[in-house]
N, C-alpha and C positions, 0 to 999 in steps of 0.2 A: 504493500500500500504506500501513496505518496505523502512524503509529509509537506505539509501546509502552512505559510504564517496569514495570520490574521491582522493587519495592522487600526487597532482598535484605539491606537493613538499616535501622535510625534511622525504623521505621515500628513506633508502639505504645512506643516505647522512645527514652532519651536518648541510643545508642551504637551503635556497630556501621554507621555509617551508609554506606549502596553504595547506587545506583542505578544500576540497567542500563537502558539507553535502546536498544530495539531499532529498525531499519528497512531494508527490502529486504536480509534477509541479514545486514545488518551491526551489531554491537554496540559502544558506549561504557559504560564504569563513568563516571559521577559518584561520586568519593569510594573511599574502598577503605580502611575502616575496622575499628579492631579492637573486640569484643562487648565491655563492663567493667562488673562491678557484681558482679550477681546471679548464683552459680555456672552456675546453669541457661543466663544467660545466657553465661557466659563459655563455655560447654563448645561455643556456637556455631562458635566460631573454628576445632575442630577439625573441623567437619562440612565436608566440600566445598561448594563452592558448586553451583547448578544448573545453571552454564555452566564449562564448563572455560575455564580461564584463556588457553587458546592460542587459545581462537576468540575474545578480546575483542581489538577491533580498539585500540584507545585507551582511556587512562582520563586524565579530569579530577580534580585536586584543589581544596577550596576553600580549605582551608590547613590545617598541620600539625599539627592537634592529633592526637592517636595514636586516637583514635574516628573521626576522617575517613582519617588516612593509616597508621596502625599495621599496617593487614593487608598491605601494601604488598608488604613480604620476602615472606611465604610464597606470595602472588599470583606473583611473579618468582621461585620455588624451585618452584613446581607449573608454569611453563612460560609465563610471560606475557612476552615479550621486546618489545612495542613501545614506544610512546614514552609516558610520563606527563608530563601537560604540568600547569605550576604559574606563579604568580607568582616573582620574584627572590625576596622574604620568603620566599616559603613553602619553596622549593628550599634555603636558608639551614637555615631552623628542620629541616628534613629531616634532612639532615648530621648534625647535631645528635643531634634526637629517636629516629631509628630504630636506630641503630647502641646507642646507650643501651635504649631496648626489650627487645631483644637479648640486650643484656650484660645486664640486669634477670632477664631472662626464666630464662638461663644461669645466675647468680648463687642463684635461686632455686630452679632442680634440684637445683643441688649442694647449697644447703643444706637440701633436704627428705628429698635421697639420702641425706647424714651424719647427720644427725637421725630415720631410717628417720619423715617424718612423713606420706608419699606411697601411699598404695594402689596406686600404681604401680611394678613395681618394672624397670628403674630409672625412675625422673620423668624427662622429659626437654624442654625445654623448646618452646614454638610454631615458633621459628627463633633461629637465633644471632646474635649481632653479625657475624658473616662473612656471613649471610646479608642482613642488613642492607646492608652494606657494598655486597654484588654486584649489588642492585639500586637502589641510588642513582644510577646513571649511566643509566638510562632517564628521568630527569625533564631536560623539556628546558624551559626558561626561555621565559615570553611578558608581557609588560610591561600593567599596567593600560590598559584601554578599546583595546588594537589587535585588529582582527578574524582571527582565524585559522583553517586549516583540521586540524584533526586530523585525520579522516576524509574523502578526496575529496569533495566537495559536502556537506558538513558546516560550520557556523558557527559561531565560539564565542567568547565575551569576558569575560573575567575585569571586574569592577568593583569600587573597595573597598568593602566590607562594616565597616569595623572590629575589633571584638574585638583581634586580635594583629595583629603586624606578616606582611604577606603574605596577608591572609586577604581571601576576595574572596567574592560572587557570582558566579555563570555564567550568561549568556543562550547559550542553543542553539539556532540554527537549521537545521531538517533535515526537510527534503518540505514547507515553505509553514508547517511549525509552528513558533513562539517559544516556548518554555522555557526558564522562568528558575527557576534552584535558588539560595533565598536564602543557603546555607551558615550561619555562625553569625553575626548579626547583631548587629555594637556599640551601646552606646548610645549618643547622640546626644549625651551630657553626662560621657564617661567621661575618667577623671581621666588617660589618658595618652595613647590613642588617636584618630586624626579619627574623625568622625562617621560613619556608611554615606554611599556616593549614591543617592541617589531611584534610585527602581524604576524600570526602560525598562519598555515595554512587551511584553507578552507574552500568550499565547493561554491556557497552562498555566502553575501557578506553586507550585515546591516548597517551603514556610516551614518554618522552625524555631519548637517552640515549648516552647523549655527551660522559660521563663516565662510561658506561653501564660495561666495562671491566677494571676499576680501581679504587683502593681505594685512596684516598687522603694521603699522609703521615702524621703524628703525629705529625711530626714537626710545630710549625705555620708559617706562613709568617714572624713576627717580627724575630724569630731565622732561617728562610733562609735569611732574607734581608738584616739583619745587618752586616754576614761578608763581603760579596759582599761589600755592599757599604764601609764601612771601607775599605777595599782592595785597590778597586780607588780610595779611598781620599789620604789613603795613599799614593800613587803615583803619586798622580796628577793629576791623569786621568779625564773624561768625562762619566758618564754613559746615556747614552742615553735608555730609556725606555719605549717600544711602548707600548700605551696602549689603550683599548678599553674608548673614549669620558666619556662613561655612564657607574660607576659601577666602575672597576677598575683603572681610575683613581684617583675617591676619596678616594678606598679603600686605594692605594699607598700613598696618599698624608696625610691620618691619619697614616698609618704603619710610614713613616717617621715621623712624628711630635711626637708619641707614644717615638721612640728611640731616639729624641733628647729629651726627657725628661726622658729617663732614665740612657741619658748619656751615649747612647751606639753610638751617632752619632755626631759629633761636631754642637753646638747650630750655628757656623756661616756658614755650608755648606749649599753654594747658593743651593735652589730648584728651578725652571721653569716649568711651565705647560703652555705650548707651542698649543695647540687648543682652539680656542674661542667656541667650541662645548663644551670643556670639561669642563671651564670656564663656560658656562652657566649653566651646568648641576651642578656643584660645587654650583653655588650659589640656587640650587634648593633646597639641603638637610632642608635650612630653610624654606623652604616652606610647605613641608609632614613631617614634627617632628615623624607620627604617625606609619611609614613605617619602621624605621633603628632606632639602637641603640645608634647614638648620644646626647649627651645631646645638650641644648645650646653652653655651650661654645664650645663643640668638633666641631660643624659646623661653628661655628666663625672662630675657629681654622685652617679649611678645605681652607677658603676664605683668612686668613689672615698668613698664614703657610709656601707659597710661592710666588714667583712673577708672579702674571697673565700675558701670553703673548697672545696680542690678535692681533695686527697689523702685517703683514708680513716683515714690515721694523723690527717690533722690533723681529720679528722672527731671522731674517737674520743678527741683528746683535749680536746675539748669539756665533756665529762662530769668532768672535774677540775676545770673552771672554777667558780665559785661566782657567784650571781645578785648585782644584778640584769642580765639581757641578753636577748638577744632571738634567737631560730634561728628563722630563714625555711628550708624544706627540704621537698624534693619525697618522695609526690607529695601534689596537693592534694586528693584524697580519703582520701588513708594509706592507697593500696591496695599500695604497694611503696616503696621505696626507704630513703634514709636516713633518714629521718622515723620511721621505724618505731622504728630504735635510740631516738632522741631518746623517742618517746611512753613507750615503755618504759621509758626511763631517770627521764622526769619526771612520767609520769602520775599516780604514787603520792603525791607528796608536797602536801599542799594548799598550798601558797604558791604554788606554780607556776600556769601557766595554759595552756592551750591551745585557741588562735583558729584557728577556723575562716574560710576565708575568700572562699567560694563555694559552688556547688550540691553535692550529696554524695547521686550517687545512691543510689539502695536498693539494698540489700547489700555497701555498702563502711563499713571503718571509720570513714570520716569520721561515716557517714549512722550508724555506732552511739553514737556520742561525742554527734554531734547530738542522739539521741533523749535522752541524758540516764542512759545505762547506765553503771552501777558497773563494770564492768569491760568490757575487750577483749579479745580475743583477737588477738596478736601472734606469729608464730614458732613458734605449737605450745602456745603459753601462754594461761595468761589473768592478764590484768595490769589490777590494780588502778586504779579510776580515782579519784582523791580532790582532782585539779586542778580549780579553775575552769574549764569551759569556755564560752567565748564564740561566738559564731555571727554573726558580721559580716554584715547584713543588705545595705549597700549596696555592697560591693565587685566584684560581680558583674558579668560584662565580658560577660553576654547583654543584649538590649535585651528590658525588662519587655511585657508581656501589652499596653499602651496603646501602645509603641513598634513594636510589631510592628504594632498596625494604623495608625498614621503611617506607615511606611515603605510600604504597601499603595497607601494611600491618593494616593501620589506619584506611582503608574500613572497615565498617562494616559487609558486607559481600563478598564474594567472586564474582567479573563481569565475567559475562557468555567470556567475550573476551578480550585479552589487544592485543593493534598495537606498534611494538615498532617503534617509528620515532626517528625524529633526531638526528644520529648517526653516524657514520661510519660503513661498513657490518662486521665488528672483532664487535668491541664495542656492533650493535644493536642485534648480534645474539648470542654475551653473554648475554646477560644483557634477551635476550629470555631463552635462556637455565635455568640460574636460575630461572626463574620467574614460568617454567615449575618443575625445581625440587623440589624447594624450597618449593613453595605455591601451586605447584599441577593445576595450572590455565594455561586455552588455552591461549596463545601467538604468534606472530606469527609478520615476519620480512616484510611490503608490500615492491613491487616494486613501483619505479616511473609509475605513471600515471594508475594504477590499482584501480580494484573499487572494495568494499567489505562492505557488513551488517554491519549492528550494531546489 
């Protein structure tokens, strides 16, 4: 019999990313992600899926960013009791990220419910942090490159990928086929992460292609970050800096500590890292030594470099403080969390500034600040925008349009098929084009909810 994916998310789109791998009966999720951006899209989350959850035999993760593992909870709240299997990192960041979700999710009913801001009455959120909570103990732990079985004569091997700590590749072997799902792919030069490992070899091959249609600039992060923040110190200002929990904010948080030791940043500019998400995740680095390029002391560093904000009180009383300083705060598109307070509180005043610090899909806040709009809409509001906003070009913890077909290129041989996922439809159907001119290999762009060979 032939085995089958089902792509039930992260096909035509940057989010939502599932794959259902069907064969003799039996089904695997790749991923079990939640829809983010574009309303249209988010309203995905609510639609069932096309497979009930009790008949999915297994699901893989490639690591925890809440677009791969977000949908998780309500996967194990509709009836999905077997085992999800993750790297150590990613079972960590989990803990973490989901239960946060949750409380996000919660936080945001009730404050749509008091603010009657909801066409629904009452709003209520996707799942709770208890929800969360009660499916955290179906992710069972498998260690980079050991072979295991999820499924009776099924094959599967996490490899590092980079990006974050925990975040891996999958090779799947099942009926004589190799599939390998590249998950999110680091760069090769990224300023805290190891590099991916070369491709094994495989028959079929899932790619991401966040940046399918662009190269990264030359520039590094430390030579875009430094005049910026100089700028609003100099002034006074406030930089307020959303940033994704996992990944980019420690990244920011070593870029900064880097430039006050080169003296390109004053040793007494206040830092804030304003998420207890991100805060947890910060104090991870010491825990996986073997994943990123820290030594000891840089993850000391990481922990002891800024002022941890974990209370909401001591969130809130931020906004007393007078610039110049610096708030790192999730999330990193401003589609939720504390960040929202912060934009609102500093968006208005032009001394301030707000750096953007990665991709920001269409239809979230970030991606309206990016376009260059006078105002936002935050809470119900629409809040003035008169801060500099900056757009950090190289901070991005995807591997660009060129590094994606280096990683390709590491196969040993040429796979009979690549699917290009995770993307935007410019991005996924560049990033096909080359892969067709370049290396000569069948490619091809799926739609949501389309089923195709391996």
């Amino acid at each position: 019999m032939s085995v089958n994916i089902t792509f039930l998310g992260g096909a035509s789109t940057v989010t939502g990313s599932k794959y259902l791998v069907q064969h003799d009966g039996k089904k695997l999720l790749i991923d079990c992600g939640l829809f983010q951006g574009y309303k249209q899209l988010r309203l995905r989350n609510w639609t069932p899926l096309s497979v009930a959850p009790s008949q999915i035999n297994a699901v893989l993760l490639t690591h925890a960013h809440l677009d791969h593992s977000g949908y998780l909870p309500l996967l194990a709240k509709e009836g999905y009791a077997g085992h999800v299997y993750a790297t150590p990192g990613t079972r960590d960041l989990c803990r973490i990220l989901l239960p946060d979700s949750g409380h996000i999710q919660e936080e945001d009913a009730e404050y749509a419910n008091r603010h009657k801001l909801s066409k629904h009455e009452p709003a209520l959120p996707l799942y709770t942090r208890q929800d969360a909570l009660d499916a955290l103990p179906l992710i069972k732990t498998q260690d980079f490159g050991k072979t295991f079985s999820p499924i009776p004569g099924w094959k599967a091997t996490f490899q590092p990928a980079g990006h974050i700590l925990g975040a891996s590749s999958i090779l799947l072997e099942v009926a004589g086929r190799r599939i390998l799902f590249s998950g999110d792919l680091g760069r090769p030069d990224d300023l805290i992460m190891s590099p991916p490992e070369d491709a094994p070899q495989a028959d079929t091959v899932l790619i991401e292609s966040t940046y399918g249609d662009r190269i990264h600039p030359d520039e590094d992060v430390l030579a875009e970050l430094a005049p910026a923040l100089q700028r609003v110190a100099k002034r006074g200002g406030v930089a307020v800096v959303p940033v994704f929990a996992v990944g980019r904010a420690q990244a920011l948080l070593h870029a900064i500590h880097l430039l006050k030791l080169k003296g390109q940043l004053p040793s007494s500019l206040p830092v804030f890292l304003d998420s207890p998400m991100a805060v947890h995740t910060t104090h991870l680095f010491e825990h996986h030594p073997g994943e990123h390029r820290l030594s000891k002391q840089d993850s000391h560093a990481l922990t002891h470099g800024a002022t941890m904000v974990n209370s909401t009180d001591e969130s809130r009383a931020l906004a007393a403080r007078h610039g110049p300083m610096v708030i790192l705060s999730a999330s990193g598109m401003a589609t939720g969390g504390r960040v929202l307070h912060h934009l609102a509180h500093y968006a208005g005043n032009h001394r301030n500034m707000i750096i953007l610090t990665g991709y920001q899909a269409p239809g979230t806040r970030g991606a309206t600040l990016a376009s260059g709009a006078k105002s936002v809409r935050i809470h119900g509001r629409d809040v003035d925008v008169n801060a500099e906003v900056v757009q950090l070009e190289s901070a991005s913890a995807h591997a660009d349009a060129n590094q994606l077909l280096a990683w390709l290129r590491t196969m040993p041989q040429a796979p009979d098929q690549v699917y290009i996922v995770h993307g935007e439809v410019g991005a996924a159907d560049a990033l096909r084009s080359r892969i067709e001119h370049e290396l000569g290999w069948r490619a091809m762009v799926p739609e949501q909810g389309s089923v195709w060979p391996t």
